[in-house]
Structure formats: C-alpha cells, structure tokens
PyMOL CGO cylinders between C-alpha atoms (Angstrom):
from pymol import cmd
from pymol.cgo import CYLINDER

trace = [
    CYLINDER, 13.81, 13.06, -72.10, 15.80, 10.40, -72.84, 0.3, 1, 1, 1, 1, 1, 1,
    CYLINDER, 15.80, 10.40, -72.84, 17.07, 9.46, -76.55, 0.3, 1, 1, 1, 1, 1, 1,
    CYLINDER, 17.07, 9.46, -76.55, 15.23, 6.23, -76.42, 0.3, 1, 1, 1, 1, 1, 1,
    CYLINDER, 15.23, 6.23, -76.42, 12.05, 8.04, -75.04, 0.3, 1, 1, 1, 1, 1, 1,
    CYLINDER, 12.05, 8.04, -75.04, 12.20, 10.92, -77.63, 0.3, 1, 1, 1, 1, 1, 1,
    CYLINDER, 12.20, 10.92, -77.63, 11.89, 8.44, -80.37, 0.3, 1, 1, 1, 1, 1, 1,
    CYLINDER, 11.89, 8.44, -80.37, 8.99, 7.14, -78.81, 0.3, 1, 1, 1, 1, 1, 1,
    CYLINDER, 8.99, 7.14, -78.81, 7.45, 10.15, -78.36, 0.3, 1, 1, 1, 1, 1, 1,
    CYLINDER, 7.45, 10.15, -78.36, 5.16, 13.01, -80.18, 0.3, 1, 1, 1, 1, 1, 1,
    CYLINDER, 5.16, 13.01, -80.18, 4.62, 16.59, -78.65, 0.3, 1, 1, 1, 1, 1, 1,
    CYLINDER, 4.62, 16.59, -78.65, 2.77, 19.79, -79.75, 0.3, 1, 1, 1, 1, 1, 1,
    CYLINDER, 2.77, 19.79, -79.75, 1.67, 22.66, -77.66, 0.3, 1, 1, 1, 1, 1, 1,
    CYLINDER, 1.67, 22.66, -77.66, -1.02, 25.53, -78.31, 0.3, 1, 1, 1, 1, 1, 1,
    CYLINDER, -1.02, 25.53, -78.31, -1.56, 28.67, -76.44, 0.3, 1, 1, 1, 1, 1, 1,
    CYLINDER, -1.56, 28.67, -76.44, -5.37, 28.98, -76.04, 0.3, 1, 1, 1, 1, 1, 1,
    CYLINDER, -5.37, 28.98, -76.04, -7.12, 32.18, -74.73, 0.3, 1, 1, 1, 1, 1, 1,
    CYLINDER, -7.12, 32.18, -74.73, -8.82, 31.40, -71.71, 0.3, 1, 1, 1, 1, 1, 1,
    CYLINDER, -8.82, 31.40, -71.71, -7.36, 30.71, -67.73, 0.3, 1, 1, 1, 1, 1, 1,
    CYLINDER, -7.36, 30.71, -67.73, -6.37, 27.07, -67.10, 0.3, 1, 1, 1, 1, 1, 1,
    CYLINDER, -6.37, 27.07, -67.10, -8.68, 26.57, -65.28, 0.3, 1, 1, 1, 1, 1, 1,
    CYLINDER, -8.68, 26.57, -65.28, -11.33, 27.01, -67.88, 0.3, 1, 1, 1, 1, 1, 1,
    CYLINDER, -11.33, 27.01, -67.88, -9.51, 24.79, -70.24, 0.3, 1, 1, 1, 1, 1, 1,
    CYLINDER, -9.51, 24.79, -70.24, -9.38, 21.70, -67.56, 0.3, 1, 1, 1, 1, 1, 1,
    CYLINDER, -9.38, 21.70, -67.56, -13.30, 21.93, -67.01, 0.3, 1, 1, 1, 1, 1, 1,
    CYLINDER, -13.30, 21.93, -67.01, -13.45, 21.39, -70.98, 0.3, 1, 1, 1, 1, 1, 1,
    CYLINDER, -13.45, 21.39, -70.98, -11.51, 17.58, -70.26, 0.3, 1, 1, 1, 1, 1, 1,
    CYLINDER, -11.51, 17.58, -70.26, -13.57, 17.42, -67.22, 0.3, 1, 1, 1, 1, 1, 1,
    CYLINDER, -13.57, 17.42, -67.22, -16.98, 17.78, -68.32, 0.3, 1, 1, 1, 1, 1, 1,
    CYLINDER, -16.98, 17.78, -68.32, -17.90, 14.71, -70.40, 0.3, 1, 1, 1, 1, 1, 1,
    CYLINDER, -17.90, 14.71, -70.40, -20.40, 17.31, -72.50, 0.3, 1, 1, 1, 1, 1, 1,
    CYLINDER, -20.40, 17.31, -72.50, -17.68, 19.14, -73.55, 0.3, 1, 1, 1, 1, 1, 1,
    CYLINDER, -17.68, 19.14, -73.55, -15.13, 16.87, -73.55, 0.3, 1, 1, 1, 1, 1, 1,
    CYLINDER, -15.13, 16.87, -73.55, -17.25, 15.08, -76.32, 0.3, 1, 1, 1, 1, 1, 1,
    CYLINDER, -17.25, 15.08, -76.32, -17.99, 18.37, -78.43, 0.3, 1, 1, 1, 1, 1, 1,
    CYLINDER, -17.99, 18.37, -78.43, -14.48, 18.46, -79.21, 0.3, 1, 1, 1, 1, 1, 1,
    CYLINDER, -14.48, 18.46, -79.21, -12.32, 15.03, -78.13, 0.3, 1, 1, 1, 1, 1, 1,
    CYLINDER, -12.32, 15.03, -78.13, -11.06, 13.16, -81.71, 0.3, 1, 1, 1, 1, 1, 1,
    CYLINDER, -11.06, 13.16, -81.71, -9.78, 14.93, -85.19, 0.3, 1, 1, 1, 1, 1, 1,
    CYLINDER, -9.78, 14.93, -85.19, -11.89, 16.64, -87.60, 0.3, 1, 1, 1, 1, 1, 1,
    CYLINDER, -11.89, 16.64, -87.60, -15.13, 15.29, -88.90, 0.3, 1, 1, 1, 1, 1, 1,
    CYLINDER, -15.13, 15.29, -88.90, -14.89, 12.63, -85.88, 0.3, 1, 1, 1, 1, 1, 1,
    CYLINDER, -14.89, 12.63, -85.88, -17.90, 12.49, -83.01, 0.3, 1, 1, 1, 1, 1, 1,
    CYLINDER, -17.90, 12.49, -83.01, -17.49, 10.29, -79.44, 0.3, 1, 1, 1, 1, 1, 1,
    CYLINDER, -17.49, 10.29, -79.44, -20.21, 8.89, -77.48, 0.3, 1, 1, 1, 1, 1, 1,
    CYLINDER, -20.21, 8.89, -77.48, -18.99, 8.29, -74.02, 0.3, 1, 1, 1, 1, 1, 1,
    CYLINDER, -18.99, 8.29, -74.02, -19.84, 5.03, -72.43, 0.3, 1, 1, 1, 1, 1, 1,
    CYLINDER, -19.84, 5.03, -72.43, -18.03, 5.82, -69.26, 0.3, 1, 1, 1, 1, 1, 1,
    CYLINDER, -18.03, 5.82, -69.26, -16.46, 8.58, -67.89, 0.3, 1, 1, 1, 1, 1, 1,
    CYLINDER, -16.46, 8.58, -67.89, -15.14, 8.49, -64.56, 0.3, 1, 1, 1, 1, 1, 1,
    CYLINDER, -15.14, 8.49, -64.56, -12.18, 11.59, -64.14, 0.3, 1, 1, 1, 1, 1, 1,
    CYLINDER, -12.18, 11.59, -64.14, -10.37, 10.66, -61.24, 0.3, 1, 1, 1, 1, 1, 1,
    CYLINDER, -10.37, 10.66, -61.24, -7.30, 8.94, -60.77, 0.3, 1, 1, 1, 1, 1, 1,
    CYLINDER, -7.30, 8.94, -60.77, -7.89, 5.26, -61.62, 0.3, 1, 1, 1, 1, 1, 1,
    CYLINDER, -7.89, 5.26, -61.62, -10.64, 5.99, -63.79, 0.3, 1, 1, 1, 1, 1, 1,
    CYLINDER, -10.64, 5.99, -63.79, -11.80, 4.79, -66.62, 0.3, 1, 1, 1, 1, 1, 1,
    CYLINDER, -11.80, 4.79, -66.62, -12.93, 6.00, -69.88, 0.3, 1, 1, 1, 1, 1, 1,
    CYLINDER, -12.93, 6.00, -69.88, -14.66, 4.14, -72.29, 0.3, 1, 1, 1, 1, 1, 1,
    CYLINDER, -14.66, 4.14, -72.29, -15.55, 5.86, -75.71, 0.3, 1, 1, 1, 1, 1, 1,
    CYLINDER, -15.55, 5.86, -75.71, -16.76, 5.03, -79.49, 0.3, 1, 1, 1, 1, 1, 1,
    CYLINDER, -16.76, 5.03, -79.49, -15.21, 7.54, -81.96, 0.3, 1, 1, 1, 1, 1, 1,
    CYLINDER, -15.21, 7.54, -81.96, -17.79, 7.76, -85.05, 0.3, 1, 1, 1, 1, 1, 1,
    CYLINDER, -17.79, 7.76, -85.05, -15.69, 8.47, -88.23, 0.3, 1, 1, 1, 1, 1, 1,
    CYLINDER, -15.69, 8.47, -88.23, -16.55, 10.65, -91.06, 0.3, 1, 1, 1, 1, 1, 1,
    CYLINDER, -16.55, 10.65, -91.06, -16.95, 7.98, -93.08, 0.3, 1, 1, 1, 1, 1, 1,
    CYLINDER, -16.95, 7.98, -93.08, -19.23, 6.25, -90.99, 0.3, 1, 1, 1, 1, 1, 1,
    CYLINDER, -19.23, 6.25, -90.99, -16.45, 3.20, -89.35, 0.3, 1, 1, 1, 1, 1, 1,
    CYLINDER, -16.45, 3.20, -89.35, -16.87, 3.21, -85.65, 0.3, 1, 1, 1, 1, 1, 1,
    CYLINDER, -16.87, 3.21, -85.65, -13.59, 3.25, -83.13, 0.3, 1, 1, 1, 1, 1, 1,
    CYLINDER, -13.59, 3.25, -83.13, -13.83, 1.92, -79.86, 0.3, 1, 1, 1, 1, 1, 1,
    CYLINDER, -13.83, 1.92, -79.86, -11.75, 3.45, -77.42, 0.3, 1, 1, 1, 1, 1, 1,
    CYLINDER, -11.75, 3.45, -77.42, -10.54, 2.51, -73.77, 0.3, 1, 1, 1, 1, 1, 1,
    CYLINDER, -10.54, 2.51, -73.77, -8.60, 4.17, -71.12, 0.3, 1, 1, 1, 1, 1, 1,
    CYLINDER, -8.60, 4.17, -71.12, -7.61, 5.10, -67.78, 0.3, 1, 1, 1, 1, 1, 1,
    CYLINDER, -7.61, 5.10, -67.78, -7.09, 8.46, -65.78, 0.3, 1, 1, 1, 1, 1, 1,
    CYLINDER, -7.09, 8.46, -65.78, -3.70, 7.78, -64.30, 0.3, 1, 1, 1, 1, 1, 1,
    CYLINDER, -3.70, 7.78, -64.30, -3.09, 11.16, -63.32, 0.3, 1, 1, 1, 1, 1, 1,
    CYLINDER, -3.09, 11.16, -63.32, -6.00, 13.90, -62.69, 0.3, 1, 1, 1, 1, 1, 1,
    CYLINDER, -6.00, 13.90, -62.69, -4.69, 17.29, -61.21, 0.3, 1, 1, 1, 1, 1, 1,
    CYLINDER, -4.69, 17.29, -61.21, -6.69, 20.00, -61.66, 0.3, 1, 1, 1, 1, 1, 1,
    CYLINDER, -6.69, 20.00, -61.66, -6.36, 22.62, -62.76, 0.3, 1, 1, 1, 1, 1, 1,
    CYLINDER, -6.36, 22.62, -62.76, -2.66, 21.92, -64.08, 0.3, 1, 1, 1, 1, 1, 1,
    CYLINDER, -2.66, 21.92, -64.08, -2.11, 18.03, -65.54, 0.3, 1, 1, 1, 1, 1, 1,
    CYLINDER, -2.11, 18.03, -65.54, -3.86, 15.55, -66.88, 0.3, 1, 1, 1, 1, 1, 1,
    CYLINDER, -3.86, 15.55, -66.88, -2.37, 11.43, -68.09, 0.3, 1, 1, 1, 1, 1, 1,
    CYLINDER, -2.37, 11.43, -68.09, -4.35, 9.53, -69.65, 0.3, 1, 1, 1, 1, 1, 1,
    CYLINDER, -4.35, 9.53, -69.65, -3.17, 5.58, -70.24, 0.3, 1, 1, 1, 1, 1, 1,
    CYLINDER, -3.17, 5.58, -70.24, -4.64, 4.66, -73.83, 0.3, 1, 1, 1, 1, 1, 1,
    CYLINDER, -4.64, 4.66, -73.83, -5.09, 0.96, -73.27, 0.3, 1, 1, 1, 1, 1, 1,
    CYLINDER, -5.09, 0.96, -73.27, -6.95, -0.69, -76.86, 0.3, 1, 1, 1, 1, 1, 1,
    CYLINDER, -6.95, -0.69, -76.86, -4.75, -0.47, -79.74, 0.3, 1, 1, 1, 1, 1, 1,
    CYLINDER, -4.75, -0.47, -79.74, -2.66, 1.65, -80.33, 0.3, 1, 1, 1, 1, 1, 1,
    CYLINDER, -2.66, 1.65, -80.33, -1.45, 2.07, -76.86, 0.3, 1, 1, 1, 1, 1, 1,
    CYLINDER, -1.45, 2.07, -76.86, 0.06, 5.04, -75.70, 0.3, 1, 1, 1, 1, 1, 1,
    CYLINDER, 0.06, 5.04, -75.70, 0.29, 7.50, -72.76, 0.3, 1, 1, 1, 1, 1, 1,
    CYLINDER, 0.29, 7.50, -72.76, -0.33, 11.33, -72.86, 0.3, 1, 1, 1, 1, 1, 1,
    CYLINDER, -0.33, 11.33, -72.86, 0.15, 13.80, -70.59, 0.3, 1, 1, 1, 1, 1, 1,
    CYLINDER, 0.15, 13.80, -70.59, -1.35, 17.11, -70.65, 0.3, 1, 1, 1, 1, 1, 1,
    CYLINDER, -1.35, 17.11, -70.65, 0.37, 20.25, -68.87, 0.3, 1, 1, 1, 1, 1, 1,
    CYLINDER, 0.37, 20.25, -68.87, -1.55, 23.23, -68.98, 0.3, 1, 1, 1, 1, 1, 1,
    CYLINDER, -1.55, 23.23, -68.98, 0.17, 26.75, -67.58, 0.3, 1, 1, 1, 1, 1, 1,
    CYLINDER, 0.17, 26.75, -67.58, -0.83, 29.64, -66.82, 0.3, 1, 1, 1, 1, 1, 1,
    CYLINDER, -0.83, 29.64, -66.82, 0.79, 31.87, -69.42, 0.3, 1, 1, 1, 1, 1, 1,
    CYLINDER, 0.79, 31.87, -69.42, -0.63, 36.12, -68.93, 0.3, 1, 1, 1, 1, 1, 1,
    CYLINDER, -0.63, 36.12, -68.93, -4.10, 34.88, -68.28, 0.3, 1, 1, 1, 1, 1, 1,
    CYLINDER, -4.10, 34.88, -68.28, -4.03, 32.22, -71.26, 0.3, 1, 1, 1, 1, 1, 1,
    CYLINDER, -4.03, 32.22, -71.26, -2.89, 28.70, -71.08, 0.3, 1, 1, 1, 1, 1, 1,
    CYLINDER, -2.89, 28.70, -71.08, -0.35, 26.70, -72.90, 0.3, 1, 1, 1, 1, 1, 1,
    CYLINDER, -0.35, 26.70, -72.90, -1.44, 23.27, -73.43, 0.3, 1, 1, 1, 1, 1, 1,
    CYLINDER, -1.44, 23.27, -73.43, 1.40, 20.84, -73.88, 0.3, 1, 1, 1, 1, 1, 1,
    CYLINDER, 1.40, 20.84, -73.88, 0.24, 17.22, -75.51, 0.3, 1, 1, 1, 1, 1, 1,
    CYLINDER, 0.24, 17.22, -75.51, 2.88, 14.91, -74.86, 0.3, 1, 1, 1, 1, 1, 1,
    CYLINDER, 2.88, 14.91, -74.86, 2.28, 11.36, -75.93, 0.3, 1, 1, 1, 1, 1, 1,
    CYLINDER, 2.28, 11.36, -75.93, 4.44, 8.30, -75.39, 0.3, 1, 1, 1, 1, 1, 1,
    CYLINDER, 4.44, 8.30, -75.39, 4.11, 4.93, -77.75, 0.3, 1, 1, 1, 1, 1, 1,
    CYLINDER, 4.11, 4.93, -77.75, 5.57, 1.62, -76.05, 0.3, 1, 1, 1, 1, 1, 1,
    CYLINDER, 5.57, 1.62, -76.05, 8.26, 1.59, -78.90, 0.3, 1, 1, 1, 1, 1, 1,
    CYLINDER, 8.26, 1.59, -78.90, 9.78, 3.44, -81.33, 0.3, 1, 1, 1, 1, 1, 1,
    CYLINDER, 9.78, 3.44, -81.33, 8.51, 1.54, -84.21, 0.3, 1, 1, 1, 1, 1, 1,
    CYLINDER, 8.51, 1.54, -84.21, 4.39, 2.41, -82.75, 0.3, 1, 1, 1, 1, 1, 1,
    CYLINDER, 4.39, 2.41, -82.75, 5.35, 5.79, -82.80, 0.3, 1, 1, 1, 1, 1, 1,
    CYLINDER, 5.35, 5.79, -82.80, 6.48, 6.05, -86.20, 0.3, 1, 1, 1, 1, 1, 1,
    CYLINDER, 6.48, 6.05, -86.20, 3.60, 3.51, -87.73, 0.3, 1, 1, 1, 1, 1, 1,
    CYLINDER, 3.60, 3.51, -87.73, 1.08, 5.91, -86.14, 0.3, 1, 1, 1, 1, 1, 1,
    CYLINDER, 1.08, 5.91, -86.14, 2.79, 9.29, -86.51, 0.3, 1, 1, 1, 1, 1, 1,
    CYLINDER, 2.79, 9.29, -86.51, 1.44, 9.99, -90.09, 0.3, 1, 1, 1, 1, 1, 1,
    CYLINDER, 1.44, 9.99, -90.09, -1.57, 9.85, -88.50, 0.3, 1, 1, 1, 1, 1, 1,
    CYLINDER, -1.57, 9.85, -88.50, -1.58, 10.96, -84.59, 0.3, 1, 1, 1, 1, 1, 1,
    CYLINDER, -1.58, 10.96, -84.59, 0.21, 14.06, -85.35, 0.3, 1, 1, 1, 1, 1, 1,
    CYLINDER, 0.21, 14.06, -85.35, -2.10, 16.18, -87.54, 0.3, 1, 1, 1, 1, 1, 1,
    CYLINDER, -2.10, 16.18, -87.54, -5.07, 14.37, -85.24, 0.3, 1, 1, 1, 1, 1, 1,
    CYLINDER, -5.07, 14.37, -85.24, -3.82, 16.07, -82.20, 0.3, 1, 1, 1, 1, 1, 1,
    CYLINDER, -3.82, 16.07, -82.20, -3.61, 19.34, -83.85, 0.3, 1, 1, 1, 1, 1, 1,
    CYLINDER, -3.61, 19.34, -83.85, -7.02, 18.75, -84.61, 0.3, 1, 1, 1, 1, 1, 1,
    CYLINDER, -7.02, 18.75, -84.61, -7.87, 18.00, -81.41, 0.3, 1, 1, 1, 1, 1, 1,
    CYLINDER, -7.87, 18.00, -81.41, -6.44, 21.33, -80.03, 0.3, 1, 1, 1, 1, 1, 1,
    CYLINDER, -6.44, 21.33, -80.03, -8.29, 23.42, -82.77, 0.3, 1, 1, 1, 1, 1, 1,
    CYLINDER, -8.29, 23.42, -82.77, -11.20, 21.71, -81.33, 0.3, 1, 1, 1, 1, 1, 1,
    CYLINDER, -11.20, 21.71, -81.33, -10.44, 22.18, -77.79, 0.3, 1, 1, 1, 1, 1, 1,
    CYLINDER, -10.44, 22.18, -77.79, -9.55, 25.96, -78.47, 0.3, 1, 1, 1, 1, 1, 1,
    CYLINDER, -9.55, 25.96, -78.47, -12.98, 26.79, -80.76, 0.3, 1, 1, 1, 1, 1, 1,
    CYLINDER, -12.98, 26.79, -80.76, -15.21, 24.84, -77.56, 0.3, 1, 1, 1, 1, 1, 1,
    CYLINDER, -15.21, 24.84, -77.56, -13.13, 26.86, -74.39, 0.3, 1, 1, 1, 1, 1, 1,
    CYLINDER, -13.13, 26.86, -74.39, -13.81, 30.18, -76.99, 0.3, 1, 1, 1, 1, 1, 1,
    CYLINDER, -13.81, 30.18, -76.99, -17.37, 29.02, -77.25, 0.3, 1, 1, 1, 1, 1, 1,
    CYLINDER, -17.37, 29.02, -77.25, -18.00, 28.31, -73.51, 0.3, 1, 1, 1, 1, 1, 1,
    CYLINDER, -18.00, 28.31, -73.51, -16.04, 31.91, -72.77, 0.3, 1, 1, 1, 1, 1, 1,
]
cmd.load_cgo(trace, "trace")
C-alpha cells in the first residue's frame, strides 16, 4: 500500500472461531447479514440484496436513537468463500474489502476500507473505526450463534 493510499485507509482484523466458509454465509444470507451488519445498538432493514458481482445493496440503518440511515451499495467483488468488496456509494463513500483465511480451522477476517481522500478518512475515522469493531463483535457473536 502506497503512502497516499495508507492515509486513506482504515484496517482491523479479528480471528473468529468458525471455518471461512461459515463466516461468508453470515455476509451472504441477508437474515444474518442483518442480525449483525452496523455498530452497536444499530438495526438494518434490507431493501435489496442482490450478492453477486454487480449487485446492489440497498439498506436503512435504524439508530439507537431512533434517526434512520439510508444506505447504498454495490458488490464489486463476491468470491466465496475467501473475499468480499463492497463499493459504499451514498455518503460517505468508501470501498472495503473483506479477506477471510483459513487460519487452524478459524478465520481471520481482514476489514480493509478505502475513503476517496485522505481528508474523508480522517473526518470519519473517529467514528468508522470503533463501528467496525463493532461490526466484527457482531459478526463473531451471530457465526458463534449459528455454530
């Protein structure tokens, strides 16, 4: 990764106990995908969910505190069971690619996600970076649930 790109960027990984292949099916099924998709306290309803390359994705995140997010984006990249981009497109825009490998029978999840400037990433980093933790305590607590 370039300079430029790394100051655009936010990563975090997490180890989660269960085969990759488990953890995809938890992005690919919209049920599940919805139990645990957005940061604490935050629900989705799905308007569309088409997981294939080209795809799009269409989702309101209900806050805690009641305000309502609307969400758009596209699949650019769908290969199961090992990577996963997703092109945010409504504000803020970003990309993120998900790895997940194979790691003794567990999978490392690596959440890479790439702002169109430098400046995006640091105006939303206060806030994207403890939300994607969330998001991967959620993810881990469903794929333990579903195990």
């Amino acid at each position: 990764m370039s300079d430029a790109e790394a100051d655009r960027t936010l990563v975090t990984s997490r180890l989660i106990d269960a085969p990759p292949a488990r953890v995809f099916e938890a992005f690919a099924d919209p049920a599940l995908l919805a139990r645990w998709w957005g940061p604490g306290g935050f629900a989705s309803t799905f308007e569309e969910f088409d997981f294939r390359p080209g795809g799009r994705w269409r989702f309101v995140m209900h806050g805690p505190g009641g305000a309502n997010f609307s969400n758009e984006s596209v699949f650019a990249e769908v290969e199961r069971p090992a990577r996963i981009v997703i092109r945010h497109e409504s504000a803020p825009r970003f990309e993120l690619a998900i790895a997940l490998e194979e790691r003794s029978g567990k999978t490392l999840v690596g959440w890479r996600q790439v702002f169109p400037t430098a400046a995006d990433c640091r105006r939303i980093a206060a806030l994207a970076a403890p939300a994607n933790e969330q998001n991967l305590d959620r993810l881990a607590a469903v794929v333990r649930e579903e195990s």
